[in-house]
C-alpha positions as CSV (number, residue, x, y, z in Angstrom):
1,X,21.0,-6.5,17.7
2,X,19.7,-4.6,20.2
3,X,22.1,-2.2,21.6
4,X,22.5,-2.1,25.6
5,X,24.1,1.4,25.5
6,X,21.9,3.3,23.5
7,X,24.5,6.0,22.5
8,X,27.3,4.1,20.9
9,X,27.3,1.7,18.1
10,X,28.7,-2.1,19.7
11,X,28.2,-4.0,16.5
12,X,27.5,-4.0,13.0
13,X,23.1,-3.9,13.2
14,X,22.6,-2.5,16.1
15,X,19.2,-0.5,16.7
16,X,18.2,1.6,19.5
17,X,14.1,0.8,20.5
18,X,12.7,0.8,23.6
19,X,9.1,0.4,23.4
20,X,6.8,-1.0,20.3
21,X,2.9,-0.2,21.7
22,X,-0.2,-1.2,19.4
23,X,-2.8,1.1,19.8
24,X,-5.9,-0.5,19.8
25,X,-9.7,1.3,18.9
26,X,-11.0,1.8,22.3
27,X,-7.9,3.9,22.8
28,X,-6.2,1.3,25.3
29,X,-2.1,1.5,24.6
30,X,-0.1,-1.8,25.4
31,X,4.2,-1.6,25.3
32,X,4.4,-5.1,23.0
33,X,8.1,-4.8,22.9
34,X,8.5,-8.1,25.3
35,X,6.0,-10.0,23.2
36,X,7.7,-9.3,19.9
37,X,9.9,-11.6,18.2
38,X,10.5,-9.7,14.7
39,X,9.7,-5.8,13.6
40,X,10.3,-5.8,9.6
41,X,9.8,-2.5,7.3
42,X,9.7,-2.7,4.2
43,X,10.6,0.2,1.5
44,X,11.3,-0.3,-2.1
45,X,11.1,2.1,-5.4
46,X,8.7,-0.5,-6.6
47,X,5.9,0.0,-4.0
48,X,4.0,3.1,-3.6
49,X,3.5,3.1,0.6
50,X,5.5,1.7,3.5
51,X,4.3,-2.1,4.9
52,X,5.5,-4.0,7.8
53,X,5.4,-6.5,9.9
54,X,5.2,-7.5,13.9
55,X,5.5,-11.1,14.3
56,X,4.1,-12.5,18.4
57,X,4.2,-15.2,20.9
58,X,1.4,-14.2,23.0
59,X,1.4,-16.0,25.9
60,X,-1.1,-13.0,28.1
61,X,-4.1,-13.7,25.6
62,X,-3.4,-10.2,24.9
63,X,-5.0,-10.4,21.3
64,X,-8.6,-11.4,23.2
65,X,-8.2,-8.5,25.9
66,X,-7.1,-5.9,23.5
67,X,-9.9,-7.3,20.8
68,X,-7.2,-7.1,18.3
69,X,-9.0,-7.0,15.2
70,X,-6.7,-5.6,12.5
71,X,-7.6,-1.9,12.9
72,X,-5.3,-0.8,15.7
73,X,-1.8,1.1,15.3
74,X,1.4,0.9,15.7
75,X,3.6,3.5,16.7
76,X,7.9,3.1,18.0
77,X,10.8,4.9,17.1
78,X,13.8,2.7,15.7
79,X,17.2,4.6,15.5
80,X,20.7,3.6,14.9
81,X,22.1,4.3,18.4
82,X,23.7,7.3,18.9
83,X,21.9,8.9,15.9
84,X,20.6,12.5,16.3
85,X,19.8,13.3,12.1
86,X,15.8,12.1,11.2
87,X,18.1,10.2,8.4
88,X,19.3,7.6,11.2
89,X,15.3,7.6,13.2
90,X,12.2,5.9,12.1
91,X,10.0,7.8,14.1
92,X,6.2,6.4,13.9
93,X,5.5,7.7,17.4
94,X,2.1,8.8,18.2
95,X,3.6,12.9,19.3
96,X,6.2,13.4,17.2
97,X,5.9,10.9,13.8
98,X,3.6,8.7,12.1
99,X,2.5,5.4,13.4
100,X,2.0,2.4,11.1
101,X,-1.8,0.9,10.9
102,X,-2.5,-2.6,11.2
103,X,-4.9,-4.6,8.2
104,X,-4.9,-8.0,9.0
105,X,-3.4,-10.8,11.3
106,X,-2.1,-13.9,9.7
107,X,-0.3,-17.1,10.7
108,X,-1.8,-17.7,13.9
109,X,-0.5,-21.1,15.5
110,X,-0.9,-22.6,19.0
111,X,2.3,-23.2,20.4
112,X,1.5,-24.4,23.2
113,X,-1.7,-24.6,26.0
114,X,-2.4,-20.4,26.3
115,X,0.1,-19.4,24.0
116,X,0.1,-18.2,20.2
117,X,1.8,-17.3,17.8
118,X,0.6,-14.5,15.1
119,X,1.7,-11.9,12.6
120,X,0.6,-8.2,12.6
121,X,0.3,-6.5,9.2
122,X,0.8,-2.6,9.2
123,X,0.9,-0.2,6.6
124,X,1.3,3.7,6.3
125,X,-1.7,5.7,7.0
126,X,-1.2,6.4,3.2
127,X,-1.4,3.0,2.0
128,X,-4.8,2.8,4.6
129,X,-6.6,6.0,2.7
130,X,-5.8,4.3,-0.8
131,X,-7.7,1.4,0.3
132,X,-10.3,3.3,1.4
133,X,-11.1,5.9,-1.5
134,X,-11.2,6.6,-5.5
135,X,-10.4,9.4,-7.6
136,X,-12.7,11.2,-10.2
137,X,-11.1,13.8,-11.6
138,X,-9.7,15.7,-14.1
139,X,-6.6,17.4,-13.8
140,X,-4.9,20.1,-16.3
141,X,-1.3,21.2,-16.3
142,X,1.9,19.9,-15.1
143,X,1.6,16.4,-14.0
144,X,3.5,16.8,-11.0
145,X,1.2,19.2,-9.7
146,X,-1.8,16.8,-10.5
147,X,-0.1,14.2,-7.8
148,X,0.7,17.1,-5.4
149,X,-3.0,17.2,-5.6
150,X,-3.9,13.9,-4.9
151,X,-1.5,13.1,-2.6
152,X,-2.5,16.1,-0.2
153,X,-6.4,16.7,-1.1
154,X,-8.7,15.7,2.2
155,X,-11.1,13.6,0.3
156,X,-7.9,11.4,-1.3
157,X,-4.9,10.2,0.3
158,X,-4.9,13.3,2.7
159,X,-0.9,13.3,3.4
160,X,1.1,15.1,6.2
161,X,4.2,13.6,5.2
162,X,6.6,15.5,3.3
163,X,7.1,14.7,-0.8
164,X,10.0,15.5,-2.7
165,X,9.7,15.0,-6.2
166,X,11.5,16.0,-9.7
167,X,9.3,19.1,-11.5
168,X,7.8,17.9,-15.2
169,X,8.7,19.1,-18.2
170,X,5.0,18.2,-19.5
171,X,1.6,18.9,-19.5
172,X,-1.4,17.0,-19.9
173,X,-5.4,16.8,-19.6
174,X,-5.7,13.8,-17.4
175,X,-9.0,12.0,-16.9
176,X,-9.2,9.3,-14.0
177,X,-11.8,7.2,-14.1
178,X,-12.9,6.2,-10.8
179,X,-9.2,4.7,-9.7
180,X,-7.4,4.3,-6.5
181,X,-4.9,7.0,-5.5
182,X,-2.1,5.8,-6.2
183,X,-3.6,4.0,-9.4
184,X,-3.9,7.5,-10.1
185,X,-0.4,8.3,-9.4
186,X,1.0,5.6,-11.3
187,X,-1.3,6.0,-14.1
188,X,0.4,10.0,-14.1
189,X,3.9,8.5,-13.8
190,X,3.6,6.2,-16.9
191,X,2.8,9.8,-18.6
192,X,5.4,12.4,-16.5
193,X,8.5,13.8,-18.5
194,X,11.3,15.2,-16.4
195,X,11.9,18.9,-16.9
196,X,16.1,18.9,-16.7
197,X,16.9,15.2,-18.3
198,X,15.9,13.2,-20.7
199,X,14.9,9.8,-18.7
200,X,11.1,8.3,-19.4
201,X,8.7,8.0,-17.0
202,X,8.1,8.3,-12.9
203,X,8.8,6.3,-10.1
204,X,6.1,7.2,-7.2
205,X,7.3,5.4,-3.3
206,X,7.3,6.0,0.3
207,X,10.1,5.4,1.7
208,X,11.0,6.3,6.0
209,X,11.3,9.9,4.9
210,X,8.2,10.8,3.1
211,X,7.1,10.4,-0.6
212,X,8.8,10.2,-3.5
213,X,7.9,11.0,-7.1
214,X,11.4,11.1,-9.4
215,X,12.2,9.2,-12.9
């Protein structure tokens, strides 16, 4: 619920946002927050980048002016109210964070003569890069230094987030054919040995707080 005093928690689910603006590729910025009937993020250990969602009745035509297209952004910050710790802030602002970018548009429906109804995709600016680039490499040594590597080398997935991850206790020659980053990553994980326990295997994710790479 959206909280009317922004510094004091009312009720169980309340969230502190005040604008959601969508960026689109002329460089034209629209507040969307009005417009917008759902925001959903999505974060799981079992997906290697951050997704979402932006569901909206458009009743300005606003996805003909703006020539939405699915390559515009994203960008808000979503806080528990009151919060000051980046634990309790999603910030994907454009000074200060790391705005989502939209892929694709689905569900569009009239609901009535001049308004719609559709569904923004977004993803990380991670989970944009993967799509757009392979890895050809080999890489020698520790195998969490070999995904340090491709998460923050320019011509791969080019991070600026932070990524905390658990040092290997292993080392390897490994060989990637050709694969997408986090193919890569996960291809490494399968492999990776922690240093200080004895579980099997990684887990590589994104969750609101940067990257994680832990077994």
């Amino acid at each position: 619920m959206a909280n009317k005093v922004p510094d004091n928690i009312e009720f169980a689910g309340d969230y502190d946002l005040k604008n959601i603006f969508l960026h689109n590729h002329f460089g034209e910025v629209i507040d969307i927050k009005n417009l917008v009937q759902e925001l959903n993020i999505y974060e799981s250990i079992y997906k290697n980048a951050l997704t979402g969602s932006v569901v909206i009745i458009d009743a300005q035509n606003l996805i003909a002016k703006l020539e939405i297209q699915g390559t515009e952004r994203v960008s808000f910050i979503l806080k528990t109210p009151g919060a000051i710790d980046d634990r309790s802030i999603v910030d994907a602002s454009e000074a200060t964070g790391h705005p989502f970018h939209v892929y694709k548009i689905t569900d569009r429906k009239q609901l009535a003569p001049g308004t719609l109804l559709y569904t923004l995709h977004f993803g990380s600016r991670e989970f944009m890069r993967n799509l757009r680039t392979k890895v050809s490499q080999a890489y020698d040594g520790r195998l969490d230094r070999a995904v340090h590597q491709i998460m923050f080398d320019e011509n791969y997935l080019d991070s600026r987030k932070e990524m905390t991850y658990e040092p290997c206790g292993n080392s390897d020659k490994v060989v990637v054919p050709n694969l997408r980053p986090f193919d890569a990553i996960n291809m490494i994980a399968e492999k990776a040995l922690p240093e200080k326990s004895n579980g099997v295997g990684y887990y590589f994710y994104e969750t609101t707080k940067g990257f994680h790479f832990k077994s």
